[in-house]
C-alpha positions in Angstrom: 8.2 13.2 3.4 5.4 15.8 3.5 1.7 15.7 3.1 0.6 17.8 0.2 -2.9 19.2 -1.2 -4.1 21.8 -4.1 -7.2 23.0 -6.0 -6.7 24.2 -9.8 -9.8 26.9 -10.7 -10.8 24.8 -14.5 -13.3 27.7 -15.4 -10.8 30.2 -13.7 -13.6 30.9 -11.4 -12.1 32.6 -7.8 -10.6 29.9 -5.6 -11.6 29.8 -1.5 -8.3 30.0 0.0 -9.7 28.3 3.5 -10.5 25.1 1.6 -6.9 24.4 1.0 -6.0 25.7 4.1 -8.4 23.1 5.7 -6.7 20.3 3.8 -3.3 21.4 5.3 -4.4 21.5 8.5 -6.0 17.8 8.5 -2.5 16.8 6.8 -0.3 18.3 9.9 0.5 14.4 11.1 2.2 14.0 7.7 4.5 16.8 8.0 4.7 18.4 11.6 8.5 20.0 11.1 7.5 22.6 8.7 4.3 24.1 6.7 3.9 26.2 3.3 1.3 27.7 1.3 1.4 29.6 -2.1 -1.5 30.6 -4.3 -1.6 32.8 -7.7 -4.4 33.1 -9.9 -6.4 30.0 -10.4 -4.1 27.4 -8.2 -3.5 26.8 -4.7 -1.1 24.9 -2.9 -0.7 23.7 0.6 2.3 21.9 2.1 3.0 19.6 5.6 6.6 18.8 5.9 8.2 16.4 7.9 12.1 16.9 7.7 14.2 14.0 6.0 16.9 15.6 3.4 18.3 19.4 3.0 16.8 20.1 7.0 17.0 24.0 6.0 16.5 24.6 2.3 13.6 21.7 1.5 10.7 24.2 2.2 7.8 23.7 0.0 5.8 25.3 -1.7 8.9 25.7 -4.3 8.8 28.3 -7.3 11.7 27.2 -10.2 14.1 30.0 -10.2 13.0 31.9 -13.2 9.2 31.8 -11.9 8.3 29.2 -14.5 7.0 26.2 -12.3 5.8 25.7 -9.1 5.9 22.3 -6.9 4.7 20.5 -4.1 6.4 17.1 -3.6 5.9 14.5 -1.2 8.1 11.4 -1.0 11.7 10.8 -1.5 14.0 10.5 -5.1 16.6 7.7 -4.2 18.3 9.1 -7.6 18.3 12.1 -6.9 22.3 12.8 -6.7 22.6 11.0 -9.9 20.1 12.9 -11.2 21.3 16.3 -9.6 25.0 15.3 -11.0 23.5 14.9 -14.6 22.3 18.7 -14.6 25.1 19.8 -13.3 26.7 19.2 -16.1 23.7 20.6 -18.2 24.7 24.1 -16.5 21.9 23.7 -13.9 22.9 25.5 -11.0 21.4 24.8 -7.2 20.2 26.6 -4.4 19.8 23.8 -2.2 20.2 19.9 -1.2 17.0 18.9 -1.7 15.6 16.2 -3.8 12.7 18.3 -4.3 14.4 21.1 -6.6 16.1 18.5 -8.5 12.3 17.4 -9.9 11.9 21.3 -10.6 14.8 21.3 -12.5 14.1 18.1 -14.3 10.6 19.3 -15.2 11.9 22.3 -16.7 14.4 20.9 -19.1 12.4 17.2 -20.0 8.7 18.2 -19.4 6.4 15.3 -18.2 9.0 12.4 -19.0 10.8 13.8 -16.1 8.9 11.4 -14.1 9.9 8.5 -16.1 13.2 8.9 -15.0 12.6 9.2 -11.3 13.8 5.8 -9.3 12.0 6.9 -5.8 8.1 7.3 -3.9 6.3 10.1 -4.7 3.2 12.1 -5.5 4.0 15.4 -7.1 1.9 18.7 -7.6 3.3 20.8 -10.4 1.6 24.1 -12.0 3.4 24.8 -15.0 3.2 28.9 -15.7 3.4 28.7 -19.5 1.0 26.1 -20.7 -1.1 26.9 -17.6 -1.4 23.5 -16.7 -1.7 21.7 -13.3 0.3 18.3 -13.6 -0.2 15.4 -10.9 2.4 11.8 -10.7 2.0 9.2 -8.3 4.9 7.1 -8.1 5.1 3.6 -10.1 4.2 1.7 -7.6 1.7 3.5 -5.5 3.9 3.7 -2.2 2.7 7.1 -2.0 -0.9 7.8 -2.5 -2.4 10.7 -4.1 -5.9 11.3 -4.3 -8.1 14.0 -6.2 -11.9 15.0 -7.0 -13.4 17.2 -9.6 -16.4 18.8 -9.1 -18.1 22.6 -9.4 -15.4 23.7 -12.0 -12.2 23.0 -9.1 -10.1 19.8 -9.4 -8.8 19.4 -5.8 -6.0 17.1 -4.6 -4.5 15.9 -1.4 -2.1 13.4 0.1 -5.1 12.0 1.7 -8.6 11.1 1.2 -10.0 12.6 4.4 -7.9 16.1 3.7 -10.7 16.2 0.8 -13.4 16.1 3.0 -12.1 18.6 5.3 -12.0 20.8 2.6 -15.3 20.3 2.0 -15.8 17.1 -0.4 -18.8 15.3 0.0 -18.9 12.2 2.1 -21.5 10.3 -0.4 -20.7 6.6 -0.6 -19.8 4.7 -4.0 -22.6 1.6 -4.0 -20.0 0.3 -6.0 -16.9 0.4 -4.2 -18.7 -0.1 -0.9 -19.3 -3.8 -2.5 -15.5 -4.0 -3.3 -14.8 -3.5 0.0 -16.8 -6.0 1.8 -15.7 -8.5 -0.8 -11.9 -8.0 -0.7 -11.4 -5.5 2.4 -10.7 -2.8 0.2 -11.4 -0.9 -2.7 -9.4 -1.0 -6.0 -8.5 2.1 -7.8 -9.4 3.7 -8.8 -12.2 4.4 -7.0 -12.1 4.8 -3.1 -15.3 4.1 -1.1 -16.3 7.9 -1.5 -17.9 8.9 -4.7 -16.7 12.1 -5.5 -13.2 11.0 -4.8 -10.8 9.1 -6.6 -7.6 7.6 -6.6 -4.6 8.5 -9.2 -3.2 5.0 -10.5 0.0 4.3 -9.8 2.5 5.0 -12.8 0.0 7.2 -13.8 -0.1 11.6 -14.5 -2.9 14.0 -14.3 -3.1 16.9 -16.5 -5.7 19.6 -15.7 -6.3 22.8 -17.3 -9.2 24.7 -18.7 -9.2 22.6 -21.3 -10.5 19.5 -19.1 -8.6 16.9 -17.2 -6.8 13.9 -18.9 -4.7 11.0 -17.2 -2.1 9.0 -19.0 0.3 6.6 -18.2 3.6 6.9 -18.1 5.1 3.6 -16.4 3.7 -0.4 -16.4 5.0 -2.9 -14.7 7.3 -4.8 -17.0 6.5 -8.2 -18.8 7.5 -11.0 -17.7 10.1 -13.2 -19.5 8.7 -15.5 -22.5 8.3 -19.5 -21.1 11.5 -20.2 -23.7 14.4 -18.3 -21.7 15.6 -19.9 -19.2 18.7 -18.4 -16.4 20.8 -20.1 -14.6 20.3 -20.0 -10.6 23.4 -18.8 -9.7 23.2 -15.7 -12.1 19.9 -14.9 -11.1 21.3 -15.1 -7.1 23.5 -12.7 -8.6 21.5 -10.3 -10.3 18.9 -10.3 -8.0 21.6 -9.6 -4.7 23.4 -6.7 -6.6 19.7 -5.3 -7.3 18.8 -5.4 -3.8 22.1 -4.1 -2.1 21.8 -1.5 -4.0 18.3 -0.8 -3.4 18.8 -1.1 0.3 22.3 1.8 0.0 20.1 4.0 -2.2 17.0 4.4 0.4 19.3 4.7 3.5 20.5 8.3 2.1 18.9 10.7 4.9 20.0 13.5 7.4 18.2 11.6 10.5 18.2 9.0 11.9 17.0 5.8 10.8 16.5 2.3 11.3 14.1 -0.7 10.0 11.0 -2.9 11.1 12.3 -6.9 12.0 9.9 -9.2 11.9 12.4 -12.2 11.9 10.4 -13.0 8.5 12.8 -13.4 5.1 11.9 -10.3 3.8 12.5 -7.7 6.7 15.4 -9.6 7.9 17.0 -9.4 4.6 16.7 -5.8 4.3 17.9 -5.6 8.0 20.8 -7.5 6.9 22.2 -5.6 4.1 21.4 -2.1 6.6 23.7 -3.7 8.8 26.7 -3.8 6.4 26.1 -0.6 4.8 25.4 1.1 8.2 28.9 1.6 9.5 26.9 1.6 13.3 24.9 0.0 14.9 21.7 -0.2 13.0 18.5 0.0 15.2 15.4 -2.3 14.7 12.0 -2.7 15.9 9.6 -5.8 15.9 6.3 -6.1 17.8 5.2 -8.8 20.4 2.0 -10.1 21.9 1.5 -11.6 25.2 -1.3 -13.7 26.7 -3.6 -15.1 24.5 -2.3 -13.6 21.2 1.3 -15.3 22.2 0.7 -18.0 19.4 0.9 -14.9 16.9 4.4 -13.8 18.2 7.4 -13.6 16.0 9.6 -11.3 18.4 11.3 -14.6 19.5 12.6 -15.1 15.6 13.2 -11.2 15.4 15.7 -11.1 18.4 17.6 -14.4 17.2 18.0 -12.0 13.9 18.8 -8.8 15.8 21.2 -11.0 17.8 23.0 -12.0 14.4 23.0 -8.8 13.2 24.2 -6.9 15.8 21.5 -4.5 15.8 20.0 -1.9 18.6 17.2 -3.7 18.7 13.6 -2.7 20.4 10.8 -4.4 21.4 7.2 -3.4 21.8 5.0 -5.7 23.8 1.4 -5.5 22.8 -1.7 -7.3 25.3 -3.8 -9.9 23.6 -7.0 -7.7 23.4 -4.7 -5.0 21.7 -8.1 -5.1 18.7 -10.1 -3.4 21.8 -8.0 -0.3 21.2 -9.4 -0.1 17.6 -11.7 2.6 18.3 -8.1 4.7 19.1 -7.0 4.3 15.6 -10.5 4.6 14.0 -10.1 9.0 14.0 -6.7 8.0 11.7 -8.0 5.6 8.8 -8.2 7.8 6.2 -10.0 5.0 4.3 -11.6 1.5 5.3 -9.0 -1.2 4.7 -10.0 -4.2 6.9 -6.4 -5.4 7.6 -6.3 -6.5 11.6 -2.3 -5.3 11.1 -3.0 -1.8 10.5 -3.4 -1.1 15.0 -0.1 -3.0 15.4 1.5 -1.3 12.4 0.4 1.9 13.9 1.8 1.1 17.4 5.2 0.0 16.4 5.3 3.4 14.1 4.7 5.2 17.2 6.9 2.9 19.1 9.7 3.3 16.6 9.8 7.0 16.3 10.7 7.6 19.8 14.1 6.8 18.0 14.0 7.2 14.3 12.5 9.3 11.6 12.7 6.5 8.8 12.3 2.9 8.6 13.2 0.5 5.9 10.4 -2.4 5.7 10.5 -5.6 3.0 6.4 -4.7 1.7 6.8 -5.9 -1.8 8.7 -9.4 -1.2 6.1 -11.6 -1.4 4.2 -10.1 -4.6 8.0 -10.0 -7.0 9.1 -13.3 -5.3 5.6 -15.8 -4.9 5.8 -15.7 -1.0 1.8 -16.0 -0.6 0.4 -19.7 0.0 -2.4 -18.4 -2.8 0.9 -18.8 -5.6 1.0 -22.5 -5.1 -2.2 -22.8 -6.2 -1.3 -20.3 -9.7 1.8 -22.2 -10.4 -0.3 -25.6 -9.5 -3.0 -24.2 -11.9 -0.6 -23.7 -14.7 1.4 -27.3 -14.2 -2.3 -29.0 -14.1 -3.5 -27.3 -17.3 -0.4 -28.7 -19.6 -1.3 -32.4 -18.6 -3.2 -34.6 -20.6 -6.4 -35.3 -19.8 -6.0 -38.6 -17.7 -2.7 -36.7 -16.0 -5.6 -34.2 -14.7 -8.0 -36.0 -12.9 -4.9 -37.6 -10.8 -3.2 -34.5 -10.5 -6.2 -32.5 -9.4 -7.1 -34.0 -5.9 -3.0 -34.3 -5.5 -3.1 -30.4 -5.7 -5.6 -29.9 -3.7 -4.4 -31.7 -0.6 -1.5 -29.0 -0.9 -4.0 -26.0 0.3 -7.4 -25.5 1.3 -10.1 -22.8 0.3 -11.3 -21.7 -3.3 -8.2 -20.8 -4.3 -7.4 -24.5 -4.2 -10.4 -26.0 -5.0 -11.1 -23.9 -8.7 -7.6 -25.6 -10.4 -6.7 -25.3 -12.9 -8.0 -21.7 -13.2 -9.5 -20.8 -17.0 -8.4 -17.4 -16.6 -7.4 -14.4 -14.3 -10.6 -13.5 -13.7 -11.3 -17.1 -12.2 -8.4 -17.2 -10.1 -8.8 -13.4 -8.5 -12.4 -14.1 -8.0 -12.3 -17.6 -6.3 -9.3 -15.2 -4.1 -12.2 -12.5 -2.9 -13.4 -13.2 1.0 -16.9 -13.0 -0.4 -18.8 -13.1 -3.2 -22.5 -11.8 -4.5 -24.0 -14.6 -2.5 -22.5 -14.1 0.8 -22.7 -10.1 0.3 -26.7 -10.4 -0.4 -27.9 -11.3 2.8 -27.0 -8.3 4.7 -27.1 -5.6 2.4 -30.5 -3.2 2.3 -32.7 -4.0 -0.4 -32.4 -0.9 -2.0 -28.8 -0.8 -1.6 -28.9 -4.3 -3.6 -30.5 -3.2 -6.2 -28.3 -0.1 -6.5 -25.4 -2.7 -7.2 -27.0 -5.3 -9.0 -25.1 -4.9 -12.2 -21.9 -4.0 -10.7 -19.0 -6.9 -10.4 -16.6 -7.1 -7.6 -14.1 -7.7 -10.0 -11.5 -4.7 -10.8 -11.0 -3.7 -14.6 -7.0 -4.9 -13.8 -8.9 -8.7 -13.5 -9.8 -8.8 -16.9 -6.6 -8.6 -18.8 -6.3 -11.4 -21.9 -3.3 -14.0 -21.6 -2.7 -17.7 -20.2 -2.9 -17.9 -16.4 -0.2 -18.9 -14.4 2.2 -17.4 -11.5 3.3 -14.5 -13.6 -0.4 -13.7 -14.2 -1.2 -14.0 -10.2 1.6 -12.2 -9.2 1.3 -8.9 -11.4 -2.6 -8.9 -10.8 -1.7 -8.7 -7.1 1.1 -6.6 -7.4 -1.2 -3.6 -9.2 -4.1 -4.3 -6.7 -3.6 -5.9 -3.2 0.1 -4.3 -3.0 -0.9 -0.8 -4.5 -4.1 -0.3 -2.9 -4.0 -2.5 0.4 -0.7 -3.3 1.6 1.2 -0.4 0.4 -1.7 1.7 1.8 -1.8 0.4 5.4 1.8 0.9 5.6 1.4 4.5 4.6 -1.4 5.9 6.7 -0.4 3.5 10.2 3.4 5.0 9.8 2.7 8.6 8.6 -0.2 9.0 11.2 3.2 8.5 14.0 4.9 10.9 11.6 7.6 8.3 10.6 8.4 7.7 6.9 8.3 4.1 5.9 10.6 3.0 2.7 10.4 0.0 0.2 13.4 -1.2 -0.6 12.0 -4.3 -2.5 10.0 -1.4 -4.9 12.9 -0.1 -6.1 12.8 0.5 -9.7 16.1 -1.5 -10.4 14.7 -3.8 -7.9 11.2 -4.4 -9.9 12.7 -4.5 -12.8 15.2 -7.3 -11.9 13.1 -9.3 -10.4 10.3 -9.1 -13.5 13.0 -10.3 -15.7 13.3 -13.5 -13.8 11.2 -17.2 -15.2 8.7 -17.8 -12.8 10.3 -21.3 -12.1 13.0 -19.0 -10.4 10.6 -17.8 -7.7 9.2 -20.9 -6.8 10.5 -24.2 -6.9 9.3 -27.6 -5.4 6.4 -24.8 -4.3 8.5 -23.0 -2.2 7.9 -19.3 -2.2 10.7 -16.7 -2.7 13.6 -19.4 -3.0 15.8 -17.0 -4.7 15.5 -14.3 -2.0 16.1 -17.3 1.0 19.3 -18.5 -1.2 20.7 -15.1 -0.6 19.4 -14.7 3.0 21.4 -18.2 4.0 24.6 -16.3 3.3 23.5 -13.6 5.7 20.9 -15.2 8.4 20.6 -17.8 10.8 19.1 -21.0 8.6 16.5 -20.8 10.5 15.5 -17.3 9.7 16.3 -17.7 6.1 13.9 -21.0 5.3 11.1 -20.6 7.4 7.7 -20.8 6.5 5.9 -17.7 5.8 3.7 -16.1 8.9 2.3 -13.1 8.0 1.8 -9.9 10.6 -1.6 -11.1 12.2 -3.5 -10.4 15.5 -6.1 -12.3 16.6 -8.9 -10.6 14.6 -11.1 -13.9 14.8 -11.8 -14.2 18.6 -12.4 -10.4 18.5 -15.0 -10.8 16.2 -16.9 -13.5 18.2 -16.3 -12.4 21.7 -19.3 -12.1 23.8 -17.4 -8.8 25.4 -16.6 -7.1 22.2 -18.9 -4.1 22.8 -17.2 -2.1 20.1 -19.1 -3.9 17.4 -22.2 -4.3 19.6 -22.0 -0.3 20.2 -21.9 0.2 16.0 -24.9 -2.0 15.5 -26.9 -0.5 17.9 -25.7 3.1 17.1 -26.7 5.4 13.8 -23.3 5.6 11.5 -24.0 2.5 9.8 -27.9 2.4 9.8 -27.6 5.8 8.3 -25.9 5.3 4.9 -28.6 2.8 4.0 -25.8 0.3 3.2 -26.8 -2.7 5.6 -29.9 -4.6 6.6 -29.2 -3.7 9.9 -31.8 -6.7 11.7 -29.6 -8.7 9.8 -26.3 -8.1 11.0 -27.6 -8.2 14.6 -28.8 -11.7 13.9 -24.9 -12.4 12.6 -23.3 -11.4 15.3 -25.6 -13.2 17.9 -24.8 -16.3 16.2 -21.4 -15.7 16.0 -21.2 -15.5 20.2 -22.8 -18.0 20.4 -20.8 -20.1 18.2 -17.8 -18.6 20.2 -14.6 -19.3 18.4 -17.1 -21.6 15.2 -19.2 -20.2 12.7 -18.5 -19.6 9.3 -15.1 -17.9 8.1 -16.7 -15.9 5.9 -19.2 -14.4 8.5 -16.7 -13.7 10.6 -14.7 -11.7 7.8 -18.0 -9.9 7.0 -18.1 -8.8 10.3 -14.8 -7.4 11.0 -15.0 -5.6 7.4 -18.4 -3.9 8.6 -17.1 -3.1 11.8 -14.0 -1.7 10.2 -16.4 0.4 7.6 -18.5 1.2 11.2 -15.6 2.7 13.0 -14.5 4.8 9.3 -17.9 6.4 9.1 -18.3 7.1 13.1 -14.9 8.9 12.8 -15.7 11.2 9.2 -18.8 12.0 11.5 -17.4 13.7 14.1 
């Protein structure tokens, strides 16, 4: 696991080495065991690396040994021995253990579909000598991010957003994505709330040279099955528990210690589980706590009864109910705005955890392959509504929406995508108006909130939801948080659940599968009652939560009061500032009332407060 970053010369222009070397620096977090730099001609690397596989022969930057390619690699190839084994045989011959050399060599002998045939997280740098080309890949999921900008005849690229504007990217915010944000929390890719900045798509490469930059991709997520096949349950059990065992073995290959995040949900305790058989020791887990007034939010209780079963060397970190007052802490570390009240805790059980451990195993991914989000019922509600007949609807409709409340329940049967991810936003046009500067409105008027990935053709139903969801709240949320709250502690986080045998197994599974009698990931809690306390394996789904809400309203929250009355958000010329004053009075006053959506607004401003406070200083 490193933290890479690079600037290609297009116009073969000189390149200013400290640029790069700024990058690095801001980057150190990600990779504090080792550093690198190499530059020739019109590219520049830098490298951060923290020590997982081949401790003494994985330094980076890494020259092929005939002088052909260069790389800088951050992430880990679960396949690698396969893949090392399979040019072996080819004649390659090694000069270390690392999984790093192993894409050099693949590179050299199958070009760009070398990444096609990688089964791990990544984002790679590679400067290939003889066509003179810089190429980029970001892993098919997105677990690892990779971010570049083009501008003044240099494409520049880093492992983080703000390494770019510590080598000197400008700060100018996207109107655009600025809406996106306050809508959903976050902003899709590919854009990122700074202009000049953009995101690589997942599954996707770059290819730079002087003859301009192009991006293609090389990996989608598969299709779902057609409505005709069906499976029987017990062969998809199957399928699915061979898929994930091996998953699990595959991401525990390191050379330091490791261990895995319990939350006492299905999904962590599952990967927990399947650690403890393969681990041969006892396997050590961490889970998070909250006392006080935050105890209604604690799962450590379901955690321990886990660990218990497990046999695990388990941890617990206690955190105070006002833990969101320590915000302002994290706020120098989000390298972008996502307005997830999990990132602090996330953050503080990285921290926690690697007192003991360089690499956890978490279960991200679960709910978006399996239908563990309340939101599904209302997809797979949508599609059963829509094949009645007419008279069948207007009975089934209010039926359906006693099951769940909000938009999401309210809009069935859905049309479309589109209708379904936009009744799923926080807030639309008409909330967003109010507090937004005049001028700033205008500047977005024609502008959706809707990503491109919203708009794709088909009939609406659970697969639908879940692969919209899957390529934008998993890539450029979830997977997100997870990666800048652990790497910020220096930890590496892995996905079992992303696996690329994993993904693929569970996209060829009917929807019906995933949920039945709307019950979310029932072919995941069929495998965990063979493993798990009953308890653990059926419960209801919780979600990692603190208490985000009260923050918001408190009358002594004076981080919020502070960015209103302070410059970093009046200055961007985003807000109506008179107006957000007048939001959050009401909001104390209406103590723990007011309107959900306010209160969401207010969090996400005070979010995108801290963020611009922090690229300030």
């Amino acid at each position: 696991m490193c933290g890479i970053c690079g600037q290609l010369s297009l116009d073969g222009a000189p390149l200013d080495p400290a640029r790069v070397a700024a990058a690095s620096r801001y980057l150190e977090h990600r990779g504090p065991d080792d550093q690198g730099a190499w530059t020739e001609g019109p590219v520049s690397f830098g490298f951060r690396r923290l020590s997982i596989l081949d401790l003494e022969g994985g330094h980076q930057p890494m020259l092929s040994e005939d002088g052909a390619a260069a790389i800088v690699f951050n992430g880990e190839i679960y396949n690698h021995p396969e893949l090392k084994a399979e040019l072996e045989a080819e004649g390659v011959r090694f000069r270390t253990r690392s999984d790093t050399e192993t894409i050099l060599h693949l590179y050299a002998r199958r070009g760009a579909a070398a990444f096609e045939r990688l089964n791990g997280m990544f984002a790679v740098g590679i400067w290939d000598r003889a066509r003179r080309e810089l190429v980029l890949a970001r892993d098919p999921v997105g677990v690892k991010p990779l971010y570049y900008s083009v501008a003044g005849g240099v494409l520049s690229f880093a492992s983080e957003l703000r390494a770019l504007l510590a080598a000197g990217i400008p700060d100018a915010l996207d109107p655009a994505a600025v809406q996106e944000y306050l809508a959903f929390g976050f902003v899709h890719g590919p854009k990122t709330i700074v202009s000049a900045v953009r995101k690589l798509p997942p599954g996707h490469l770059l290819i730079a040279s002087s003859a301009g930059v192009s991006l293609r991709r090389y990996w989608d997520l598969p299709a779902p099955p057609p409505p005709s096949r069906s499976m029987d349950m017990d062969e998809a059990e199957s399928r699915i528990e061979a898929a994930l065992k091996g998953a699990v073995k595959r991401q525990m290959l390191s050379d330091v210690p490791l261990g895995a995040f319990l939350s006492g949900g299905v999904d962590s305790s599952l990967i927990a589980a399947f650690m403890a058989e393969s681990a041969g020791r006892a396997l050590k887990t961490f889970t998070i706590g909250f006392s006080g007034a935050a105890k209604g939010l604690d799962e450590s209780k379901n955690a321990k009864a886990v660990a218990r079963h497990l046999g695990t060397d388990h941890q617990e970190l206690v955190l105070p109910a006002d833990v969101l007052d320590r915000i302002e802490d994290l706020a120098p570390s989000l390298d972008e705005p996502i307005a997830d009240s999990a990132i602090l805790p996330t953050h503080l059980l990285a921290r926690f955890a690697r007192k003991s451990v360089k690499v956890v195993l978490t279960g991200e991914g679960a709910d978006e392959l399996f239908a563990g989000y309340n939101r599904y019922k209302a997809a797979h509600l949508s599609e059963w509504v829509d094949a009645l007949p007419a008279g069948g609807k207007l009975l089934a409709k209010p039926l359906a929406r006693r099951l769940g409340k909000g938009p999401i329940f309210k809009g069935l049967p859905f049309p479309s995508l589109e209708e379904w991810a936009r009744a799923g936003a926080h807030a639309d046009r008409a909330w967003l108006a109010p507090i937004l500067d005049a001028e700033f409105r205008r500047s977005v008027a024609g502008e959706d909130i809707l990503p491109e990935a919203a708009r794709r053709p088909g009939r609406f139903g659970l697969d639908a939801a879940l692969a919209f969801d899957f390529r934008t709240v998993l890539a450029d949320a979830l997977l997100m948080k997870a990666d800048k709250a652990t790497m910020r502690a220096s930890l590496e986080a892995r996905v079992p659940f992303l696996d690329r045998e994993m993904v693929d197994a569970a996209c060829a599974l009917p929807a019906s599968l995933k949920m039945r009698r709307l019950k979310g990931k029932f072919l995941l809690r069929r495998i965990a009652a063979k493993r798990l306390p009953k308890a653990a394996a059926w419960r209801r789904k919780h979600g990692f939560v603190v208490p985000w809400e009260e923050w918001v309203v408190s009358p002594k929250n004076r981080v919020v009061d502070d960015l209103l009355a302070g410059s970093a958000l009046s200055a961007r010329g985003v807000f109506d500032m008179d107006v957000l004053r007048q939001m959050r009075r009401r909001l104390v006053g209406a103590e723990t009332g007011g309107k959900t959506v306010d209160r969401g607004l207010m969090f996400r401003v005070a979010v995108l407060g801290l963020w611009l406070e922090s690229i300030g200083r």
